[in-house]
N, C-alpha and C positions, 0 to 999 in steps of 0.2 A: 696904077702902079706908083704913083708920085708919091702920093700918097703914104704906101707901105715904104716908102723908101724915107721920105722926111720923118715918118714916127718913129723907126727904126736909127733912122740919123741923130734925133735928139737923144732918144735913150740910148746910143752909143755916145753920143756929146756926157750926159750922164757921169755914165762908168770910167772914162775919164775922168773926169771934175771926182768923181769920187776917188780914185785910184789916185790921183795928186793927191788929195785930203788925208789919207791912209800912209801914205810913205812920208809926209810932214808929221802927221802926229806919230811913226815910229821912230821920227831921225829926232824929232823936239825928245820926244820921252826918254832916247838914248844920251843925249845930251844931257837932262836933268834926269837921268838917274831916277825913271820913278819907271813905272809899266805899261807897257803900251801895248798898243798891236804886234804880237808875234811874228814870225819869220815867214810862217804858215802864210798866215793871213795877208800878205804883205805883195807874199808871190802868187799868191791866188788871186788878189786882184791885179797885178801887173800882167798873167797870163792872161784872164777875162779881157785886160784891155786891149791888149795885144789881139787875140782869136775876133774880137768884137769891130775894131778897127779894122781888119782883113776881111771878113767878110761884109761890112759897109761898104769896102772901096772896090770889093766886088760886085757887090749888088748894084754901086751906082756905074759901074760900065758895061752892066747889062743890057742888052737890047731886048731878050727873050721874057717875057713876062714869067715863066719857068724860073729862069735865072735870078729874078730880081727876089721872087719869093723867098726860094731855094737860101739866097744870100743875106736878105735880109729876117726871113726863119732865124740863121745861125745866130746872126746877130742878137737878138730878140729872146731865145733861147736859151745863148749862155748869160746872157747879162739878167735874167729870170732863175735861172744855176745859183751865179752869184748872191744874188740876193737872197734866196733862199737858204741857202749853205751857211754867209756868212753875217750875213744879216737878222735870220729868221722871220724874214717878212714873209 
């Protein structure tokens, strides 16, 4: 279970790092006036990082190997959402 718990933790590490990168280049591109990432896009990745964060910091106080799936599933799951929705990866 460590394991699904560290791959899961980096690719929530990730979505993070990515969701900073996304709300800098919407605040840069408002600032100069050119076009950026939308409002949409903006808040779809701050909810992903949000939902992705809560279910890591539940998966890592799981004891239940159930649990830890289950938690880091979610994790795993939406940041695979993300990507494909807004990314088209």
């Amino acid at each position: 279970m460590r394991v699904l718990r560290a791959v899961s933790g980096v690719v929530v590490g990730g979505v993070v790092v990515l969701t900073i990168v996304v709300v800098a280049a919407a605040v840069l591109a408002g600032q100069r006036s050119v076009q950026g990432p939308g409002v949409g896009v903006v808040a779809a990745h701050v909810v992903a990082a949000v939902v992705v964060v809560g279910a890591q910091v539940l998966a890592d106080r799981q004891r239940r190997p159930s649990g830890v799936v289950l938690g880091s599933g979610v994790a795993l799951g939406v940041s695979a959402a993300l990507l494909w929705t807004q990314w088209g990866v």
